[in-house]
ZAKOL-484554 format. One record per residue: residue number from 1; x, y, z of N, C-alpha, C in turn. Coordinates in pm, whole numbers. Layout:
BEGIN
k,nxx,nyy,nzz,caxx,cayy,cazz,cxx,cyy,czz
NUM,X,Y,Z,X,Y,Z,X,Y,Z
...
END
This chain:
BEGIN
k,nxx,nyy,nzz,caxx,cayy,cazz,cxx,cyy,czz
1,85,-118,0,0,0,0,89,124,0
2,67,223,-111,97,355,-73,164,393,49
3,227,472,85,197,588,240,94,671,199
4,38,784,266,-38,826,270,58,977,229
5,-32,1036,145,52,1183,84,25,1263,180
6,177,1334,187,192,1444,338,177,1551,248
7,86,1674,330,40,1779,219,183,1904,232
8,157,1943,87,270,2077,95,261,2212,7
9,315,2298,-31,322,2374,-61,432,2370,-135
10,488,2471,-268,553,2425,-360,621,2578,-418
11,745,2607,-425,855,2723,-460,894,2721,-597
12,864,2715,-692,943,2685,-815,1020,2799,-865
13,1133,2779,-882,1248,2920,-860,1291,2879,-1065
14,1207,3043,-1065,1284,3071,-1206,1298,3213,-1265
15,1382,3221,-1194,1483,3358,-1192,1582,3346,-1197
16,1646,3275,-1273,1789,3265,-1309,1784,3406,-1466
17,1924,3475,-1455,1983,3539,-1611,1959,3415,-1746
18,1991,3365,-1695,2030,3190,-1780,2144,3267,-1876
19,2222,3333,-1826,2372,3363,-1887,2472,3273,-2004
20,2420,3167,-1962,2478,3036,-2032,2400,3023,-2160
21,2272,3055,-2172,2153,3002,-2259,2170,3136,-2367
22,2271,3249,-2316,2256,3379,-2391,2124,3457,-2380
23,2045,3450,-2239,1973,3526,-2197,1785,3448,-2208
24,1850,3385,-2285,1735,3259,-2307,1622,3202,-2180
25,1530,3272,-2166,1472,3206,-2023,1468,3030,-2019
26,1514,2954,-1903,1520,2835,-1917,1397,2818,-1894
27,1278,2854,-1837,1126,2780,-1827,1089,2771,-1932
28,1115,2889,-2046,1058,2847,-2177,1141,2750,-2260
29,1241,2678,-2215,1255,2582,-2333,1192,2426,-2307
30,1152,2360,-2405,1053,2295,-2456,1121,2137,-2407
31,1086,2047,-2363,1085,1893,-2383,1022,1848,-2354
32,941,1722,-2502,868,1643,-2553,727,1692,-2563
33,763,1880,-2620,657,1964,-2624,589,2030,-2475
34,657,2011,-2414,613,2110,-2306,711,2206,-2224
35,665,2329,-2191,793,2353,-2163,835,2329,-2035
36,985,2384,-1948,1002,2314,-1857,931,2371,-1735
37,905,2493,-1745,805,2570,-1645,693,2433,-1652
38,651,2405,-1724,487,2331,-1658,522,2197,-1644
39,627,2130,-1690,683,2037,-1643,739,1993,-1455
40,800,2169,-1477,809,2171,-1312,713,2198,-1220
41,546,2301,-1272,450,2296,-1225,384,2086,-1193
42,358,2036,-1288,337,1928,-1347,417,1824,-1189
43,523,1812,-1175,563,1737,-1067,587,1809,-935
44,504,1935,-895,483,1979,-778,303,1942,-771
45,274,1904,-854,93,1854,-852,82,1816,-756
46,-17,1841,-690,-66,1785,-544,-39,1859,-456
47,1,2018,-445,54,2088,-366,-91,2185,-338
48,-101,2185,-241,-199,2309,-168,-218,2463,-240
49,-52,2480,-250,-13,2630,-336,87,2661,-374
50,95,2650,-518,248,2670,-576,281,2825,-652
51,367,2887,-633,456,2985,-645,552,2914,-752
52,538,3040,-866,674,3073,-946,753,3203,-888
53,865,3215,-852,953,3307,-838,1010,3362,-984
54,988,3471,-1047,1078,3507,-1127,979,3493,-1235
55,1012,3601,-1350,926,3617,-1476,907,3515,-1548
56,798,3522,-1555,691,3395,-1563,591,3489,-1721
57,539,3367,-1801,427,3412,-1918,315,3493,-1820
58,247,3578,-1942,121,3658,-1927,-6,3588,-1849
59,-15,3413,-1879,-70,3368,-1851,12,3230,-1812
60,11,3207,-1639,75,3108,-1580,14,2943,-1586
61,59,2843,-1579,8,2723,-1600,-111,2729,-1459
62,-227,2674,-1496,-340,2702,-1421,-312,2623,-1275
63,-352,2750,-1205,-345,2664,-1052,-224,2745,-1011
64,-122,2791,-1074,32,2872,-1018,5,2998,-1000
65,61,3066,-852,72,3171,-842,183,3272,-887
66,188,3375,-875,365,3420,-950,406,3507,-850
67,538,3549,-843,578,3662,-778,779,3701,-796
68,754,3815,-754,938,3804,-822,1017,3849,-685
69,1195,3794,-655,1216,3809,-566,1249,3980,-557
70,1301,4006,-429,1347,4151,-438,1494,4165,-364
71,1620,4228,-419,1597,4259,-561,1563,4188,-658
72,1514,4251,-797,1546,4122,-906,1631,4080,-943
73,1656,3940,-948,1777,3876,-970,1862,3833,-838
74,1806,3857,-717,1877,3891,-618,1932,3758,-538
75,1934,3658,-627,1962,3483,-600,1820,3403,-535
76,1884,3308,-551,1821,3201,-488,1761,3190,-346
77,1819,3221,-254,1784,3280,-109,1666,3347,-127
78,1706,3456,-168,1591,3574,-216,1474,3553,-246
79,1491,3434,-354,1378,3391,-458,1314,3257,-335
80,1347,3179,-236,1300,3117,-133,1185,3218,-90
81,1253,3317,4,1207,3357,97,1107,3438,21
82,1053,3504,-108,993,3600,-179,877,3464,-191
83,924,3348,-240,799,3232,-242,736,3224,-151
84,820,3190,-1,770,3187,109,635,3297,149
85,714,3412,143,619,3518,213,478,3485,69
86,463,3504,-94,398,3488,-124,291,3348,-104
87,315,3240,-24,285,3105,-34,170,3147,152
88,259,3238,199,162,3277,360,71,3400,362
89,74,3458,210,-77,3549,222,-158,3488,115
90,-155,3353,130,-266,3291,75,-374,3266,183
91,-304,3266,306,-392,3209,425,-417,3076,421
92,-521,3076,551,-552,2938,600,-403,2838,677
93,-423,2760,703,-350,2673,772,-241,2638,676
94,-57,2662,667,42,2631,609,59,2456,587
95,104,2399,482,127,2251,519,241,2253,610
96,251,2125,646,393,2084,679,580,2114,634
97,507,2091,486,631,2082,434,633,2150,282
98,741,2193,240,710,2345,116,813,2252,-10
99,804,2182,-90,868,2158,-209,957,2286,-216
100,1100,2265,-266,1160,2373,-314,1201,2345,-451
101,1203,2407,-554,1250,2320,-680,1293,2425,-785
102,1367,2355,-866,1447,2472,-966,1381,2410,-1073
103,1357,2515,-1188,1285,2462,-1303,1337,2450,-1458
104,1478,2418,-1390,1574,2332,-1547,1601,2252,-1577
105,1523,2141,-1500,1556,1995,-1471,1432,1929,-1558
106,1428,1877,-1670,1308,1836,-1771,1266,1719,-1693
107,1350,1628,-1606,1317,1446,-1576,1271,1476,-1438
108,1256,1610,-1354,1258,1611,-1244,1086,1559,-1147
109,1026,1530,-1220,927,1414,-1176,960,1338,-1114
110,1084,1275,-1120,1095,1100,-1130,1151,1142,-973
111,1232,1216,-938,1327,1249,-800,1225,1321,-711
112,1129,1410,-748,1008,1453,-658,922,1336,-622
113,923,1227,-703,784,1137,-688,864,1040,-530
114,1029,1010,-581,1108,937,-483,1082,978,-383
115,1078,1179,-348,1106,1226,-203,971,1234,-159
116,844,1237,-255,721,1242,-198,668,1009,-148
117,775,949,-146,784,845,-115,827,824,6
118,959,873,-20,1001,885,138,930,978,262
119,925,1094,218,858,1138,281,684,1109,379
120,628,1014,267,494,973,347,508,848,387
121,632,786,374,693,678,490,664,685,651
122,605,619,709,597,674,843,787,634,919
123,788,757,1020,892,705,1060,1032,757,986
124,1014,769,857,1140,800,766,1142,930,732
125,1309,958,729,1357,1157,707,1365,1174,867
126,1413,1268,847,1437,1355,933,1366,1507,959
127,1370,1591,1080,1261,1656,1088,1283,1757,1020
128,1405,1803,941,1372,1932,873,1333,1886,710
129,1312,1763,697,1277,1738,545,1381,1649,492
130,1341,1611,333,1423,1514,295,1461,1624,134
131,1590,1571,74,1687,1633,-55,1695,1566,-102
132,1706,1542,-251,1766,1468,-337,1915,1476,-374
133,1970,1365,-419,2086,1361,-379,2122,1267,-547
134,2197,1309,-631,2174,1286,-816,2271,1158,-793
135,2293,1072,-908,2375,997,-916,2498,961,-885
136,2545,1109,-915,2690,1114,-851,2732,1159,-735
137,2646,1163,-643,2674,1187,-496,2625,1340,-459
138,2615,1427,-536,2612,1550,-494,2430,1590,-439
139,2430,1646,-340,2345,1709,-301,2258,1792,-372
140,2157,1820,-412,2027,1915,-473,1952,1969,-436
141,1984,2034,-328,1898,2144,-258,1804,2250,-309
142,1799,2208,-471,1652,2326,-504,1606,2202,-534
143,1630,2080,-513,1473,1952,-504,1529,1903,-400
144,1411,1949,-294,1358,1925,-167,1248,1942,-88
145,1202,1879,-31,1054,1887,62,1165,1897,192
146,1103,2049,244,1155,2090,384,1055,2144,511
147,1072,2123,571,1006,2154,663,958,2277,699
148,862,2316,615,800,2502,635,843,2556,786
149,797,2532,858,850,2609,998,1009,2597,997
150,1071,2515,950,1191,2523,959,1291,2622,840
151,1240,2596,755,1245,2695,619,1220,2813,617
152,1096,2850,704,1070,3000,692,1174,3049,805
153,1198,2997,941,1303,2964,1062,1443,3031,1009
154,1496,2961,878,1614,2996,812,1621,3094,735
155,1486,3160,644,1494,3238,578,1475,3342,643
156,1422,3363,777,1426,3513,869,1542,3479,987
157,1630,3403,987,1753,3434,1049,1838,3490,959
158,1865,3433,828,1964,3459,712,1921,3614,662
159,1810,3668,677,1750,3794,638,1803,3887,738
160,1809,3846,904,1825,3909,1004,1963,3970,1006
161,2068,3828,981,2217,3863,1023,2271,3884,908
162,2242,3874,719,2319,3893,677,2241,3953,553
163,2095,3894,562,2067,3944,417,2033,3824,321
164,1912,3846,264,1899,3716,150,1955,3754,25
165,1962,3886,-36,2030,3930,-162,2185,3823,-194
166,2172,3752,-303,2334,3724,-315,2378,3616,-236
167,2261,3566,-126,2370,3489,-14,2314,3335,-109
168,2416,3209,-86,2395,3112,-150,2290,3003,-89
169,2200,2921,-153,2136,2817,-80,2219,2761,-31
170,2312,2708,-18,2372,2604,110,2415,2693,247
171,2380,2810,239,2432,2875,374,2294,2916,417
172,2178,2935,314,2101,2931,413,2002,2810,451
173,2071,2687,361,2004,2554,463,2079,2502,548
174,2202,2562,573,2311,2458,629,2220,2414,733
175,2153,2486,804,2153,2439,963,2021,2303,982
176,1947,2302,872,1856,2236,861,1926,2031,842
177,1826,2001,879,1861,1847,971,1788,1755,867
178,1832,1741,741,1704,1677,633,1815,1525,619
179,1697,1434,558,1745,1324,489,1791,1315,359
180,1927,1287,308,1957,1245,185,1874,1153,115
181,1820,1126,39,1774,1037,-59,1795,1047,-223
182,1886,889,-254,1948,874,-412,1794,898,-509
183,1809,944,-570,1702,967,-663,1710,915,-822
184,1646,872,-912,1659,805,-1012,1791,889,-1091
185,1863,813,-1169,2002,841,-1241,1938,940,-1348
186,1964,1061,-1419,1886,1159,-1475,1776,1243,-1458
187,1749,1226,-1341,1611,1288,-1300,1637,1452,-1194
188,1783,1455,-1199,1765,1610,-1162,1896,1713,-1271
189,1925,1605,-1407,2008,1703,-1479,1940,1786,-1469
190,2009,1921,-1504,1993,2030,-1561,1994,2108,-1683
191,1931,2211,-1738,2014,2264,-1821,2116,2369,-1800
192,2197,2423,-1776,2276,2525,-1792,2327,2584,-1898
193,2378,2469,-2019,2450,2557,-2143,2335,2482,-2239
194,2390,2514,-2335,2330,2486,-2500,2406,2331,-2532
195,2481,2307,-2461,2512,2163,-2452,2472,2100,-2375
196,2434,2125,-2258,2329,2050,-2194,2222,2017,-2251
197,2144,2162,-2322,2011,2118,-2348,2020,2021,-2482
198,2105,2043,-2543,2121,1910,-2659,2131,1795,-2585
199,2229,1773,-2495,2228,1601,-2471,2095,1557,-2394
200,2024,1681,-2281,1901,1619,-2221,1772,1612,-2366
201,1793,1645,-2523,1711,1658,-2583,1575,1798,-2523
202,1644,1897,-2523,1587,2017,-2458,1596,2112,-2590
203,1453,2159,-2645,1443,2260,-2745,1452,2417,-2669
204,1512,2492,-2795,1429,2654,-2757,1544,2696,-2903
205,1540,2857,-2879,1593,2937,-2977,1728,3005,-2961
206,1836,2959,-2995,1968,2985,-2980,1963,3122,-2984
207,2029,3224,-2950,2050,3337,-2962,2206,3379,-3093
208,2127,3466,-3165,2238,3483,-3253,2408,3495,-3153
209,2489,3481,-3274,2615,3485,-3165,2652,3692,-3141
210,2666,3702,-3043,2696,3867,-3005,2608,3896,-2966
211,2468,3845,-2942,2364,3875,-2872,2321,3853,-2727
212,2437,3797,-2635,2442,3740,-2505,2462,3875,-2439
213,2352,3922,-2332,2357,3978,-2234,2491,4009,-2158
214,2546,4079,-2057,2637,4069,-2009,2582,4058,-1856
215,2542,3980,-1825,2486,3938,-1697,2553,3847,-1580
216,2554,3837,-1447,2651,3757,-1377,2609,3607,-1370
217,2609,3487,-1286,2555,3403,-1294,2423,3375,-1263
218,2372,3299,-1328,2205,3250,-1260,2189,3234,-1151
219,2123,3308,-1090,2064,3292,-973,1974,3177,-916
220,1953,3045,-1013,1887,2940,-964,2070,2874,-905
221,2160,2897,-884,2255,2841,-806,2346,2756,-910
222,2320,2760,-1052,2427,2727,-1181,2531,2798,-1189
END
């Protein structure tokens, strides 16, 4: 039998420059006809209330709320805590636990479906939430189910003593107490360059060459 689905709330961070892509927004590029914005809407399904961080279409995939961090561009931290506060004037009672997720990952279904496994395990994770953790050992801290009180906990200490502008996600989850979990082999690539999106089979529109922005790095943490 199943576990029983633990309810949550859902961050989808897409506010990156995409510097690499030559200014190219990564939600709009396309695989197996959809793009990756509703792909990443698409495997936060089942969420109470999901937030896009960062410029988003005229018209958002139905059911998503939008909002941008401040400053713009102002990283990943930023773009947390800007979800956060938009995800608590929805009202009513917060879930448990807030999906955090970056939206350049086309396979990233397969590693949300794992942590929404573990997670309604009784007994299993730990109390600040569970991370995915890719093939090769490394940690993925924009796919994670974390513990909202503990999450919002980190994003108004890190605001307090230093500031969310600029500061990196691993300094402001360090302190959080989550479970690693291996997640299927391809299921949290990314795109970052124009060679990425060729080998994950990822469409969109190259930018002529001399047409690249002069922008710093993406702020989804690439």
């Amino acid at each position: 039998m199943d576990p029983d689905p633990v309810p949550f709330d859902a961050v989808i961070l897409a506010g990156g420059r995409s510097s690499r892509l030559g200014g190219v927004p990564k939600q709009s590029l396309t695989y197996d006809g959809d793009t990756l914005l509703r792909r990443s809407a698409a495997a936060a399904g089942g969420a109470r209330a999901a937030v896009v961080v960062g410029p988003y279409p005229a018209e958002l995939p139905a059911g998503l709320l939008g909002c941008r961090e401040e400053p713009v561009y102002g990283g990943p931290a930023a773009a947390i805590g800007a979800g956060l506060a938009r995800l608590a004037a929805v009202g009513g009672k917060r879930p448990p636990f807030t999906l955090v997720l970056a939206c350049d990952m086309p396979h990233v279904e397969r590693a949300v479906a794992e942590l929404r496994k573990m997670l309604g395990t009784a007994g299993a994770g730990q109390p600040d939430g569970v991370v995915a953790v890719s093939e090769d050992g490394r940690r993925q801290p924009l796919v994670g189910f974390y513990s909202t009180p503990a999450l919002q906990r980190a994003v108004d200490e890190r605001a307090a003593v230093g500031g969310l502008t600029n500061a990196s996600v691993t300094s402001l989850l360090a302190r959080l107490d989550v479970q690693l979990v291996a997640v299927p082999a391809g299921s949290t690539a990314d795109v970052d360059t124009w060679d990425d999106a060729a080998a994950l089979g990822v469409a969109g529109v190259e930018p002529l060459s001399g047409s690249q922005p002069d922008a710093a790095a993406d702020d989804l943490g690439d």
